[in-house]
PDB file of N, CA, C and O in Angstrom:
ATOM      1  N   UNK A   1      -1.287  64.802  30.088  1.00  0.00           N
ATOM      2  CA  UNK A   1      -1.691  65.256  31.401  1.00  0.00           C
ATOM      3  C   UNK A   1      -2.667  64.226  31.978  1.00  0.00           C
ATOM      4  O   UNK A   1      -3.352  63.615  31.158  1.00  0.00           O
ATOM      5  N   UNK A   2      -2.829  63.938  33.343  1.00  0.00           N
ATOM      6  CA  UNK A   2      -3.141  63.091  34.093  1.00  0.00           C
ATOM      7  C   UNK A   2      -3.974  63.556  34.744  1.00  0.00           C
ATOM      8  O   UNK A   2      -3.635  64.740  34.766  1.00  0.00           O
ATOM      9  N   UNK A   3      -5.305  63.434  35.603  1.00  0.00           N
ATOM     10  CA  UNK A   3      -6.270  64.054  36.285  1.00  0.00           C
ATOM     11  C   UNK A   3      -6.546  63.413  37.548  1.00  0.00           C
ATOM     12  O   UNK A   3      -6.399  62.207  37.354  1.00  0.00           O
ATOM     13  N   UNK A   4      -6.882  63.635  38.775  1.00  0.00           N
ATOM     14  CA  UNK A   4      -7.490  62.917  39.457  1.00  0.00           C
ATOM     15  C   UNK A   4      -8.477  63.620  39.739  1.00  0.00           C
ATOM     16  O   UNK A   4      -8.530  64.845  39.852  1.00  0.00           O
ATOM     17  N   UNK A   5      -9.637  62.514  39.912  1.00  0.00           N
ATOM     18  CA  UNK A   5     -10.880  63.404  40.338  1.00  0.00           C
ATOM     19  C   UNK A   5     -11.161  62.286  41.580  1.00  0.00           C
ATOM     20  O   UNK A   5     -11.468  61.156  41.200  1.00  0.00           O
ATOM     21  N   UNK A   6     -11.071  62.542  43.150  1.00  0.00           N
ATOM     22  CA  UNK A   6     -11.585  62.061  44.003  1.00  0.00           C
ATOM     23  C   UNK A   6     -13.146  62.490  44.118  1.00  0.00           C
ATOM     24  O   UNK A   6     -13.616  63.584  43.805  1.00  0.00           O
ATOM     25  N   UNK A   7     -13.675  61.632  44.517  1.00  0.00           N
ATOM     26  CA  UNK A   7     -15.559  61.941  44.347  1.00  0.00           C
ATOM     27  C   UNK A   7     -15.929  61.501  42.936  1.00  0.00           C
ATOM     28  O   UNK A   7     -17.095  61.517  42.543  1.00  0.00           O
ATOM     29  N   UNK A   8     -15.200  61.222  42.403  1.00  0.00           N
ATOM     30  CA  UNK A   8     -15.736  60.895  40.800  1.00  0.00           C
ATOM     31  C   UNK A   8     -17.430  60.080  40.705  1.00  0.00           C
ATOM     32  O   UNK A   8     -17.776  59.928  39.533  1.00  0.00           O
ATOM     33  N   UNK A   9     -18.198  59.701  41.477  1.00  0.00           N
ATOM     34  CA  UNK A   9     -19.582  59.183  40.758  1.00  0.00           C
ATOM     35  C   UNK A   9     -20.554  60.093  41.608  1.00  0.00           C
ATOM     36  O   UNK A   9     -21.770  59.911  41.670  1.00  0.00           O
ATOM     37  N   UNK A  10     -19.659  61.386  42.443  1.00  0.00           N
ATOM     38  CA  UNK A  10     -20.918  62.358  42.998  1.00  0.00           C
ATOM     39  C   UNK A  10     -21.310  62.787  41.575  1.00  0.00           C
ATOM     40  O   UNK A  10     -20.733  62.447  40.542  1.00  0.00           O
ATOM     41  N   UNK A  11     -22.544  63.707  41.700  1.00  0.00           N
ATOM     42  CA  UNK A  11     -22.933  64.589  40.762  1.00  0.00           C
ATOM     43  C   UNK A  11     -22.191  65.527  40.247  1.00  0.00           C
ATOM     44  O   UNK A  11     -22.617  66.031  39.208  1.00  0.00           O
ATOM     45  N   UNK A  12     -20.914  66.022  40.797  1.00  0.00           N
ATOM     46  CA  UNK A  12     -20.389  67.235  40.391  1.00  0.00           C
ATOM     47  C   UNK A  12     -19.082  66.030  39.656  1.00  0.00           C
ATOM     48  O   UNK A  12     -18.947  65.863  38.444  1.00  0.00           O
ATOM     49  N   UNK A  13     -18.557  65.581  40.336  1.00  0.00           N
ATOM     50  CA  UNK A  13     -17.577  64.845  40.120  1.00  0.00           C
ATOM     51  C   UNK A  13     -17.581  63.967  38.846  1.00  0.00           C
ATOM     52  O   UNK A  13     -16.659  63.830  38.043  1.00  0.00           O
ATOM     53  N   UNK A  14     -19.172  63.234  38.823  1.00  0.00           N
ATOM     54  CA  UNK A  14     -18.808  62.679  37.858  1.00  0.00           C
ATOM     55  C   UNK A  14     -19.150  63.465  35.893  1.00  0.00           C
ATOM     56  O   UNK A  14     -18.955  63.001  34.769  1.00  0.00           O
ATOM     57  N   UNK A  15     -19.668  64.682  36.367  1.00  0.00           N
ATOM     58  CA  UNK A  15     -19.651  65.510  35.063  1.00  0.00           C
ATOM     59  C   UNK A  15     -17.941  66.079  34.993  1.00  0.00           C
ATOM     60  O   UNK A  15     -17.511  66.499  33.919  1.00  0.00           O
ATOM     61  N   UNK A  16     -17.310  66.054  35.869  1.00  0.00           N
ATOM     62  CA  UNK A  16     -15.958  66.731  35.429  1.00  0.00           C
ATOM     63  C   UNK A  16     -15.385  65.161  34.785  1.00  0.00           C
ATOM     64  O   UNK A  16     -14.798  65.255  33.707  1.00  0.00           O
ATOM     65  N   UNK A  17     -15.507  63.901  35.311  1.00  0.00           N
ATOM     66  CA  UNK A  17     -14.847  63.025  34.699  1.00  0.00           C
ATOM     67  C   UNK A  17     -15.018  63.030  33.165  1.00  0.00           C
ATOM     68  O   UNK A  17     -14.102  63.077  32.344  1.00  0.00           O
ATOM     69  N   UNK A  18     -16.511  62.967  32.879  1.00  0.00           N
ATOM     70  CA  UNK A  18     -17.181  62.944  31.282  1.00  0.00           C
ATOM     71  C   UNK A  18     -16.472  64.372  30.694  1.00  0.00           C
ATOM     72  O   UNK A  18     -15.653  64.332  29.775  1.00  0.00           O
ATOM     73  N   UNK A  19     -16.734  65.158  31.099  1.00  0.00           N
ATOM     74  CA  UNK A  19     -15.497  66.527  30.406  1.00  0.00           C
ATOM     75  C   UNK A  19     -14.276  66.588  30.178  1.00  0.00           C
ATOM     76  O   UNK A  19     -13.755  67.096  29.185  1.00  0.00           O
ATOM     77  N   UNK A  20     -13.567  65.905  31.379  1.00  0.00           N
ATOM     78  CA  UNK A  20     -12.355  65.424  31.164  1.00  0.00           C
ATOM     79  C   UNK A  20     -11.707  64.666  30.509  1.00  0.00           C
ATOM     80  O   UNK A  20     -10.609  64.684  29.953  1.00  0.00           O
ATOM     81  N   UNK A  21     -12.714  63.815  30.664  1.00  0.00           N
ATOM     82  CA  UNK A  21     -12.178  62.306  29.741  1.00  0.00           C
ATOM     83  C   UNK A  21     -12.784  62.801  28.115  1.00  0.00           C
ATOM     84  O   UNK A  21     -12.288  62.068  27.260  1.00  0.00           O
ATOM     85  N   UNK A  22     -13.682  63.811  27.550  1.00  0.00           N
ATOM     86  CA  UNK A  22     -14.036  64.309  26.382  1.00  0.00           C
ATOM     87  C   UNK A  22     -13.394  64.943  25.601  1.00  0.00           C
ATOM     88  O   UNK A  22     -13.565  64.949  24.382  1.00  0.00           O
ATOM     89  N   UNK A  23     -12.259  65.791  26.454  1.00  0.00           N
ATOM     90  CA  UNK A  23     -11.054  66.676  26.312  1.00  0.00           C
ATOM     91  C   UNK A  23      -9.642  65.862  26.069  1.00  0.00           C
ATOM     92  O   UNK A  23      -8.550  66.386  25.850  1.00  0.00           O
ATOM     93  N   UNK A  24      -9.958  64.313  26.171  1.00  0.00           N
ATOM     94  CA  UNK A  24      -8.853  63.486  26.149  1.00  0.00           C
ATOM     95  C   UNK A  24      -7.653  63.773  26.796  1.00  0.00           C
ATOM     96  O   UNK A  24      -6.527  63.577  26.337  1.00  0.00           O
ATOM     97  N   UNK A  25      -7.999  64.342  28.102  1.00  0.00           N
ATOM     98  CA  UNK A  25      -7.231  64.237  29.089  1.00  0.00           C
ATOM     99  C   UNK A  25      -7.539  63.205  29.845  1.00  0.00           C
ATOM    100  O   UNK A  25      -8.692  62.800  29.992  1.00  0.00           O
ATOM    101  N   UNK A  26      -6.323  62.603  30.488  1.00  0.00           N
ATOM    102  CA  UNK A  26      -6.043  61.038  31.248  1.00  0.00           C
ATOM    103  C   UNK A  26      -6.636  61.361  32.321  1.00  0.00           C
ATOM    104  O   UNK A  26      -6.261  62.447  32.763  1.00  0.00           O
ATOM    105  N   UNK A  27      -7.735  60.630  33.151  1.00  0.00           N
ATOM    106  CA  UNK A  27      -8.680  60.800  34.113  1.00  0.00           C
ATOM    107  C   UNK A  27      -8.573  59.337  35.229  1.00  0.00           C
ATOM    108  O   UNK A  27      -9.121  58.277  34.926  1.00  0.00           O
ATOM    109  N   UNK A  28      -7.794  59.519  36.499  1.00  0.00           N
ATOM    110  CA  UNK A  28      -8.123  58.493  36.848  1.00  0.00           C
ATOM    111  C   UNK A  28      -9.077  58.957  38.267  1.00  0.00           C
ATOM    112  O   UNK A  28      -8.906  59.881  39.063  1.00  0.00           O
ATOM    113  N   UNK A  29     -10.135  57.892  38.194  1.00  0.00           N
ATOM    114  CA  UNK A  29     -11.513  58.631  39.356  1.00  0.00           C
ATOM    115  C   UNK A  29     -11.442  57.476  40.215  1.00  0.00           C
ATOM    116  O   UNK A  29     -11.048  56.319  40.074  1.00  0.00           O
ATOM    117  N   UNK A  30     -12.147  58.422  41.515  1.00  0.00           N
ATOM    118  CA  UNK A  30     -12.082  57.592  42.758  1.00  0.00           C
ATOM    119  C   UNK A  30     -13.551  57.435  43.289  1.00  0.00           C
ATOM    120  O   UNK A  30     -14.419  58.258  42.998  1.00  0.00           O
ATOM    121  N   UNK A  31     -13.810  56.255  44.145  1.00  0.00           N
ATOM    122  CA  UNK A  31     -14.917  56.523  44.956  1.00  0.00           C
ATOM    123  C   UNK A  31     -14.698  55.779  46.125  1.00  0.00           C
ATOM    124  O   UNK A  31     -13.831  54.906  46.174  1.00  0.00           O
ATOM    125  N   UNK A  32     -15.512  56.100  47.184  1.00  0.00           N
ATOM    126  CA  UNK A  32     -15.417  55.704  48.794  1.00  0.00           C
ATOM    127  C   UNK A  32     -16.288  54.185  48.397  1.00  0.00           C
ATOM    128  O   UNK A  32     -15.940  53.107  48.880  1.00  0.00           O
ATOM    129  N   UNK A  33     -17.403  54.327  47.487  1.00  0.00           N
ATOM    130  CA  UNK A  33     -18.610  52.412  47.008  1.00  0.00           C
ATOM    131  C   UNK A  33     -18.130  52.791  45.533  1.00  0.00           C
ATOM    132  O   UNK A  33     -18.154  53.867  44.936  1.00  0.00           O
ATOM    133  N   UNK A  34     -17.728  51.645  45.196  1.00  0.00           N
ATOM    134  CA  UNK A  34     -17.394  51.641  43.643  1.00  0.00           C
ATOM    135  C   UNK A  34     -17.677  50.157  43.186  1.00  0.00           C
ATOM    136  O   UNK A  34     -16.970  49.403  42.518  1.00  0.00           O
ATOM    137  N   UNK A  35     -19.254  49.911  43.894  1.00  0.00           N
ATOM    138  CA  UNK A  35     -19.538  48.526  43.256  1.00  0.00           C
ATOM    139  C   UNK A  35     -19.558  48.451  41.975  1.00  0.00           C
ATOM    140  O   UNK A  35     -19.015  47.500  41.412  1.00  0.00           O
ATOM    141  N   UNK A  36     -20.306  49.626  41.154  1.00  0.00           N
ATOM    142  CA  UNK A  36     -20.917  49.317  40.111  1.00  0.00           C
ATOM    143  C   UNK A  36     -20.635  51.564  39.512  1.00  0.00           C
ATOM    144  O   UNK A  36     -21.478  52.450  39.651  1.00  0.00           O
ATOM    145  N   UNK A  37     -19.105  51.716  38.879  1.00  0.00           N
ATOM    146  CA  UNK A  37     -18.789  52.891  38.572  1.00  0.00           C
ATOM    147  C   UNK A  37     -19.073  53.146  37.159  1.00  0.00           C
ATOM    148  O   UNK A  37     -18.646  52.513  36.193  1.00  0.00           O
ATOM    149  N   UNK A  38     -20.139  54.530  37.173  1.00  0.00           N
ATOM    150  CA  UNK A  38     -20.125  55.180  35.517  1.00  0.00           C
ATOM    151  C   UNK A  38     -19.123  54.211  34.510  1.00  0.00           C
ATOM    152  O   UNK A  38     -18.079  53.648  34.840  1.00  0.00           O
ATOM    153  N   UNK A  39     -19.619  54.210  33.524  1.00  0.00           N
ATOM    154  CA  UNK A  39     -19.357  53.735  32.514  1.00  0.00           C
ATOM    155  C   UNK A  39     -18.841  54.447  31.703  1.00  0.00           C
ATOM    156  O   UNK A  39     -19.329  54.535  30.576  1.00  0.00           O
ATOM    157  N   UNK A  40     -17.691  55.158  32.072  1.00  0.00           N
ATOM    158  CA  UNK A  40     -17.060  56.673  30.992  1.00  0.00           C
ATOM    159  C   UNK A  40     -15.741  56.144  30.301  1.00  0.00           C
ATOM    160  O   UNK A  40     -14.717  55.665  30.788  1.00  0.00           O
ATOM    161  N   UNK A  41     -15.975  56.300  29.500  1.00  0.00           N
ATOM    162  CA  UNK A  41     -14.775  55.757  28.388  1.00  0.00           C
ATOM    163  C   UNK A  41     -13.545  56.948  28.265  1.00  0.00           C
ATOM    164  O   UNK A  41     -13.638  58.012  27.653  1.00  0.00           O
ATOM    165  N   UNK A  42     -12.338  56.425  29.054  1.00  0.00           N
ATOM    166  CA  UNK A  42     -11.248  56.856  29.430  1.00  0.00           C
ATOM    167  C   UNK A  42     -10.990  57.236  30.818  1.00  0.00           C
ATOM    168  O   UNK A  42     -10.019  57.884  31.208  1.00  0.00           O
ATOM    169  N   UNK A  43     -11.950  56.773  31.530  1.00  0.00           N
ATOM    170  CA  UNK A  43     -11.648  56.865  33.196  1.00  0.00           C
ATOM    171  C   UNK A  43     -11.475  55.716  33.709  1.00  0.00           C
ATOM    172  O   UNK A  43     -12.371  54.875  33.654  1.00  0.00           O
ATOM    173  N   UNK A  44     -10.012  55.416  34.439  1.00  0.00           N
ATOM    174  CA  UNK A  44     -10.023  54.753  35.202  1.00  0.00           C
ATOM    175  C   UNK A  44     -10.884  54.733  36.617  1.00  0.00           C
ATOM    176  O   UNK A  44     -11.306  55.803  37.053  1.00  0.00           O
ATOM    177  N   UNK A  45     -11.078  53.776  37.165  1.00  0.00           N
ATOM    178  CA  UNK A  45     -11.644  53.943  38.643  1.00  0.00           C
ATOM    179  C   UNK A  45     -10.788  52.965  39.619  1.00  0.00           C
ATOM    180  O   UNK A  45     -10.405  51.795  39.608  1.00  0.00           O
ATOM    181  N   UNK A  46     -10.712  53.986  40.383  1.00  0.00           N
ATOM    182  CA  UNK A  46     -10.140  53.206  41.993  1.00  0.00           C
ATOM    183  C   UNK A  46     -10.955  53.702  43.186  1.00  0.00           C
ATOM    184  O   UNK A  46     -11.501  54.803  43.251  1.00  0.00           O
ATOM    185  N   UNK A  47     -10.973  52.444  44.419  1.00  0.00           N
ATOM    186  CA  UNK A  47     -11.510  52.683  45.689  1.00  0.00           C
ATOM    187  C   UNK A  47     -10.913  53.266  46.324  1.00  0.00           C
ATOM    188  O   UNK A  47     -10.011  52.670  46.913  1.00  0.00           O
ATOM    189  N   UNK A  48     -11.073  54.717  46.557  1.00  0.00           N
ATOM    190  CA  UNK A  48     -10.111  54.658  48.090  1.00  0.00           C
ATOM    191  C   UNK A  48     -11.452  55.715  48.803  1.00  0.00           C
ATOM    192  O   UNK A  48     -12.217  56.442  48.169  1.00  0.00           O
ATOM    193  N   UNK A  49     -11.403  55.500  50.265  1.00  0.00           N
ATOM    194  CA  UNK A  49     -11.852  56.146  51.269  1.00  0.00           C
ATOM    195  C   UNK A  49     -10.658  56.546  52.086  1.00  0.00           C
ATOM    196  O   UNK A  49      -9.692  55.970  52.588  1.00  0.00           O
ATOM    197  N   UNK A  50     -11.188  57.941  52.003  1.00  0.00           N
ATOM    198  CA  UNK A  50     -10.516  59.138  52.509  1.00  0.00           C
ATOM    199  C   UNK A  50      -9.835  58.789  54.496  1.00  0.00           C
ATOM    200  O   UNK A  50      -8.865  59.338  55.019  1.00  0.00           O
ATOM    201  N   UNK A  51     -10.605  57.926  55.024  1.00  0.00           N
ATOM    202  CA  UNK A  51     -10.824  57.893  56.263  1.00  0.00           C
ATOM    203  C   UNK A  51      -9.606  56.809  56.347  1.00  0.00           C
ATOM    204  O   UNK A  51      -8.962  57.052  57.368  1.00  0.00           O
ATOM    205  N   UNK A  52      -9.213  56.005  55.831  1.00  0.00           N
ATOM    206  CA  UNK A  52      -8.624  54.853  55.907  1.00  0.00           C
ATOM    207  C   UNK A  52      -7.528  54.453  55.013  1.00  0.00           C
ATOM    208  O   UNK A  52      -6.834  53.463  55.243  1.00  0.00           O
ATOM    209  N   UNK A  53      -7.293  55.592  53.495  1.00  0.00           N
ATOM    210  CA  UNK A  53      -6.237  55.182  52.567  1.00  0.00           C
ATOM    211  C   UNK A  53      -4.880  56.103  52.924  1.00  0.00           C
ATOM    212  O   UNK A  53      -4.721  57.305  53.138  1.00  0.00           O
ATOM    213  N   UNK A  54      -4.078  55.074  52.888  1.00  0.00           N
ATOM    214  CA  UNK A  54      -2.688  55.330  53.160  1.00  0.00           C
ATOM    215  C   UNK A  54      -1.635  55.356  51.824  1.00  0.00           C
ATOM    216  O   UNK A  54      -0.728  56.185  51.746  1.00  0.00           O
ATOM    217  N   UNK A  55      -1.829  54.571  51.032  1.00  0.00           N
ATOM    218  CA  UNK A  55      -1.010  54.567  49.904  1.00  0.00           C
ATOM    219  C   UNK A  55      -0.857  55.692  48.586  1.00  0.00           C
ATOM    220  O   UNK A  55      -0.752  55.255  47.440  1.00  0.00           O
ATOM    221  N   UNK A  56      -0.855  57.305  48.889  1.00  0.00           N
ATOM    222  CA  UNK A  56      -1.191  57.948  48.710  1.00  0.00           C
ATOM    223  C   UNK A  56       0.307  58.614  47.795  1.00  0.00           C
ATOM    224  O   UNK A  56       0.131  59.678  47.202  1.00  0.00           O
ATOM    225  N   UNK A  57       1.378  58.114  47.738  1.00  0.00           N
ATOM    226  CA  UNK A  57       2.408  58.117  46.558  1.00  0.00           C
ATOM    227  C   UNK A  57       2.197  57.082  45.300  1.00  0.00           C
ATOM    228  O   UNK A  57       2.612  57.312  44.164  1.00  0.00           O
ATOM    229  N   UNK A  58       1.586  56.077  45.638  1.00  0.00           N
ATOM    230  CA  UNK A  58       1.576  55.209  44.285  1.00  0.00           C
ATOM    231  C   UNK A  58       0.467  56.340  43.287  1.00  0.00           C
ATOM    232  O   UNK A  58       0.573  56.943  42.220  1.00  0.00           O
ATOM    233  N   UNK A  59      -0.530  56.191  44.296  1.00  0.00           N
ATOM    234  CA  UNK A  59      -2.189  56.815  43.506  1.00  0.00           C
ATOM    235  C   UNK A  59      -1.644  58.167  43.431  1.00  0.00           C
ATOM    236  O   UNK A  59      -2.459  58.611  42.621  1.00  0.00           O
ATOM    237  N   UNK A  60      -0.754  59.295  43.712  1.00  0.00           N
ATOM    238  CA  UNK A  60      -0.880  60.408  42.987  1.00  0.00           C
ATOM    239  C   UNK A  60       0.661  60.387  41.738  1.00  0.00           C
ATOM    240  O   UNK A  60       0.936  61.361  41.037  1.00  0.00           O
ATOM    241  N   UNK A  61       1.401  59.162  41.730  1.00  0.00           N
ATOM    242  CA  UNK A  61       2.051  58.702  40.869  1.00  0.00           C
ATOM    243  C   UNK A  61       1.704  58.615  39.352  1.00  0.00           C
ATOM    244  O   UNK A  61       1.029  57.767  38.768  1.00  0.00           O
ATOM    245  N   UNK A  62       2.665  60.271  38.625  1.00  0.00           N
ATOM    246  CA  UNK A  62       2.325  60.771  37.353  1.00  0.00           C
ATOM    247  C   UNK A  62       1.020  61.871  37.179  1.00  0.00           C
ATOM    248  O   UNK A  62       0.902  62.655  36.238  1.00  0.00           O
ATOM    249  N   UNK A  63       0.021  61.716  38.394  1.00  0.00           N
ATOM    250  CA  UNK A  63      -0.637  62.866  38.431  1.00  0.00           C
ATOM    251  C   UNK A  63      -0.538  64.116  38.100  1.00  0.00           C
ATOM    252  O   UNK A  63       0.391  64.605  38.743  1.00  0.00           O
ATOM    253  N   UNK A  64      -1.097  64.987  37.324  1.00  0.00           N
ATOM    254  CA  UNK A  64      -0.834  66.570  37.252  1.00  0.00           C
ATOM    255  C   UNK A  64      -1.539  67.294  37.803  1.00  0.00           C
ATOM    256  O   UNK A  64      -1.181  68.413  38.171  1.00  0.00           O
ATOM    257  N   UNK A  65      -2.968  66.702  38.023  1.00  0.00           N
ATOM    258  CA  UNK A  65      -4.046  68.049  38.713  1.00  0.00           C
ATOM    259  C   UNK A  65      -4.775  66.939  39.735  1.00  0.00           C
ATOM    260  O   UNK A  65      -4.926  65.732  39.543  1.00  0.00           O
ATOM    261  N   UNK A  66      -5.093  67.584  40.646  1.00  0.00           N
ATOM    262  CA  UNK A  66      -6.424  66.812  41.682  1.00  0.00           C
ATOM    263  C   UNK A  66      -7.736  67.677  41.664  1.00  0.00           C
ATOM    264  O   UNK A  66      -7.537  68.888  41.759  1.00  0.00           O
ATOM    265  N   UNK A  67      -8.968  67.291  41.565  1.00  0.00           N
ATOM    266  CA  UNK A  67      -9.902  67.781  41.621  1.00  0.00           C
ATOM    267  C   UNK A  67     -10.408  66.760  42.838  1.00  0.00           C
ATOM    268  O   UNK A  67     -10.524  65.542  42.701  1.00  0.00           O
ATOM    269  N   UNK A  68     -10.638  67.381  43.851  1.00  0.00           N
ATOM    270  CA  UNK A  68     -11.396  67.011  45.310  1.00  0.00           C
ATOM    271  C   UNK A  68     -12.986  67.471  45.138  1.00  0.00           C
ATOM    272  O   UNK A  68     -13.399  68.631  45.133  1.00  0.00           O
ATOM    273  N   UNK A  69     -13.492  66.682  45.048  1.00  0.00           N
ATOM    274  CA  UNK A  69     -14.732  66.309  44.933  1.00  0.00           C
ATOM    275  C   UNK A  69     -16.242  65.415  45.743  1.00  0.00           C
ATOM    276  O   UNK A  69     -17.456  65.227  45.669  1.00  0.00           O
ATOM    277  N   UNK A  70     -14.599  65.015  46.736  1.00  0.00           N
ATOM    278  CA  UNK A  70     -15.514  64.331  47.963  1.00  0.00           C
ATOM    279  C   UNK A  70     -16.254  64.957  49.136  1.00  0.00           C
ATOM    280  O   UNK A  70     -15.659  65.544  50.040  1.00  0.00           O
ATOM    281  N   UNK A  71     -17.683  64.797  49.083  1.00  0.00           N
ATOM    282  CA  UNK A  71     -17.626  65.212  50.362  1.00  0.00           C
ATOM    283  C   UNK A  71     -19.387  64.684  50.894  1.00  0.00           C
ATOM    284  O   UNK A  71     -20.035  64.001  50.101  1.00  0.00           O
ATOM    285  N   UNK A  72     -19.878  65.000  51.979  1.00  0.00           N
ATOM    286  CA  UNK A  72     -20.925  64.242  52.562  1.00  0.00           C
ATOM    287  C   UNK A  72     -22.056  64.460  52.127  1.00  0.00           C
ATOM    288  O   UNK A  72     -22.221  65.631  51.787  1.00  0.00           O
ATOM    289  N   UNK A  73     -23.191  63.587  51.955  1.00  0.00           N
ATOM    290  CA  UNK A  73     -24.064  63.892  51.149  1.00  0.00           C
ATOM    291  C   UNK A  73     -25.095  65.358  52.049  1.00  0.00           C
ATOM    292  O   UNK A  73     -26.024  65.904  51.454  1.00  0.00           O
ATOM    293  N   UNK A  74     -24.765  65.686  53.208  1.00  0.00           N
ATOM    294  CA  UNK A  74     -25.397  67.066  53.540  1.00  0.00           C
ATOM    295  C   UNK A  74     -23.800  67.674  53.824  1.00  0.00           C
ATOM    296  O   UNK A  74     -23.008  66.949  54.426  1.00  0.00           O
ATOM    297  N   UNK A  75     -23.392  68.991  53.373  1.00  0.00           N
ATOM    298  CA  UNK A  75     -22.148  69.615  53.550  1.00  0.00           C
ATOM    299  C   UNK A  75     -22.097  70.352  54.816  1.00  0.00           C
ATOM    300  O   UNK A  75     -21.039  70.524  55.423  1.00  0.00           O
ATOM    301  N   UNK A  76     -23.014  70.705  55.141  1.00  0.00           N
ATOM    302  CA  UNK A  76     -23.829  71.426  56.354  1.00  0.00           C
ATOM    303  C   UNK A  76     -22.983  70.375  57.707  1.00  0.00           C
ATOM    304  O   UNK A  76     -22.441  70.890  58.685  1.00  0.00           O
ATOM    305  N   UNK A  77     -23.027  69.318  57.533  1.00  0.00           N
ATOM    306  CA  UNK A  77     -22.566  68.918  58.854  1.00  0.00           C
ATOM    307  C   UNK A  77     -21.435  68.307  58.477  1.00  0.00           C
ATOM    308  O   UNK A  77     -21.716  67.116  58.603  1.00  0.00           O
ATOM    309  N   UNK A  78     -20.537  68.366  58.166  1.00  0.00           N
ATOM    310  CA  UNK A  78     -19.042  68.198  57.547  1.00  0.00           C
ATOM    311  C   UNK A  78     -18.431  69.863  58.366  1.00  0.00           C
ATOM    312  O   UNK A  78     -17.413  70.081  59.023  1.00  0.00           O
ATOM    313  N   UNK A  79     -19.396  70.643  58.018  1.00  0.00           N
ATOM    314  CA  UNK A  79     -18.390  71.934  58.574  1.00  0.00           C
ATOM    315  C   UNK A  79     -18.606  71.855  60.454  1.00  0.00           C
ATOM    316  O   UNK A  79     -17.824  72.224  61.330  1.00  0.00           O
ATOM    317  N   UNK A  80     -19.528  71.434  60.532  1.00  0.00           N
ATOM    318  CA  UNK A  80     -19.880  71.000  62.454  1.00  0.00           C
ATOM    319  C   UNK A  80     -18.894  70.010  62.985  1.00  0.00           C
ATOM    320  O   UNK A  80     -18.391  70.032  64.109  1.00  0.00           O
ATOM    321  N   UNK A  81     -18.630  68.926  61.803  1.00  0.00           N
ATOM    322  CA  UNK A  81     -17.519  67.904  62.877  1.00  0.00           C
ATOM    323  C   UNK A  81     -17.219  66.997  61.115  1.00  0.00           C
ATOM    324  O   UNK A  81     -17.891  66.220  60.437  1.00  0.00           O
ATOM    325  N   UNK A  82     -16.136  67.515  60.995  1.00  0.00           N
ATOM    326  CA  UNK A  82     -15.433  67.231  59.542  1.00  0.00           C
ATOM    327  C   UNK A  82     -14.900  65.861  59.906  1.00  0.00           C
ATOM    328  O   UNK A  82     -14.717  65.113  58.946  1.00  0.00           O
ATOM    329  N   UNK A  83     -14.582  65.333  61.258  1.00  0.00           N
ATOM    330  CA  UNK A  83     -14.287  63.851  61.297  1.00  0.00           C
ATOM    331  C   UNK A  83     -15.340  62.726  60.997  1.00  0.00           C
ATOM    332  O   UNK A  83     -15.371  61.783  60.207  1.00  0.00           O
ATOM    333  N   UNK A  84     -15.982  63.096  61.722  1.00  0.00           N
ATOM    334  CA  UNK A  84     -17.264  62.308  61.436  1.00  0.00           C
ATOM    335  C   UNK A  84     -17.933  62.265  60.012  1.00  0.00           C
ATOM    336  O   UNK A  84     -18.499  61.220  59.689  1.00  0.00           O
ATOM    337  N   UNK A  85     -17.910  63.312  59.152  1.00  0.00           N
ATOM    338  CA  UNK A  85     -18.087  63.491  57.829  1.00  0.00           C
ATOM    339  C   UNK A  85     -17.136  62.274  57.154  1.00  0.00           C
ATOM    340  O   UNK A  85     -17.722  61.501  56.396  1.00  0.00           O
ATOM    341  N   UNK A  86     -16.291  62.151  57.294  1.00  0.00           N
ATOM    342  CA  UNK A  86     -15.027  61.431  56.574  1.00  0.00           C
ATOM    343  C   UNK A  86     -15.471  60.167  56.637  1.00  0.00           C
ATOM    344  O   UNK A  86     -15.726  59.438  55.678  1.00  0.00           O
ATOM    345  N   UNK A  87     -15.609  59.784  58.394  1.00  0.00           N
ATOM    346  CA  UNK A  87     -15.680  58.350  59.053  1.00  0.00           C
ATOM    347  C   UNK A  87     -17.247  57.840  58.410  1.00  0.00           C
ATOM    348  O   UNK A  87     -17.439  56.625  58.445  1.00  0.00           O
ATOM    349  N   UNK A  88     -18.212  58.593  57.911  1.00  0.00           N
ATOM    350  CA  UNK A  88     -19.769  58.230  57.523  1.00  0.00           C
ATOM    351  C   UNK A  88     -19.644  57.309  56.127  1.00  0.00           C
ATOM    352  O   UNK A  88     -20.659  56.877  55.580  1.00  0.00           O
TER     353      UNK A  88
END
């Protein structure tokens, strides 16, 4: 089984990667800045931002579960204007 965790180096996100990847389930994690990503042994990492990624059959290619995990660092104004949340 295959995992995706988009949001993977938030706080919530990146404890499901370390659980996931502990459970030796296949984990591949995402982030919007992925200069410098957790150091978790059995997670892949890829860039994608939500606002701008299109290639969205390769990256859920063999996937079994998505865990969505992204979202703005105040949630409070994501529900006022969810575009602008994305585009930040």
């Amino acid at each position: 089984m295959t995992s995706l965790v988009i949001g993977g180096t938030g706080l919530i996100g990146r404890r499901l990667c370390e659980a996931l990847a502990h459970r030796s389930v296949g984990v591949c994690a995402t982030s919007r800045t992925l200069s410098d990503p957790p150091a978790i042994p059995g997670v892949r990492w890829k860039k994608l931002d939500l606002a701008t990624f299109q290639n969205w059959s390769e990256l859920l290619q063999g996937v079994d579960r998505i865990y969505h995990m992204a979202w703005s660092t105040i949630p409070a104004s994501a529900v006022h204007d969810p575009a602008r949340d994305i585009s930040d």
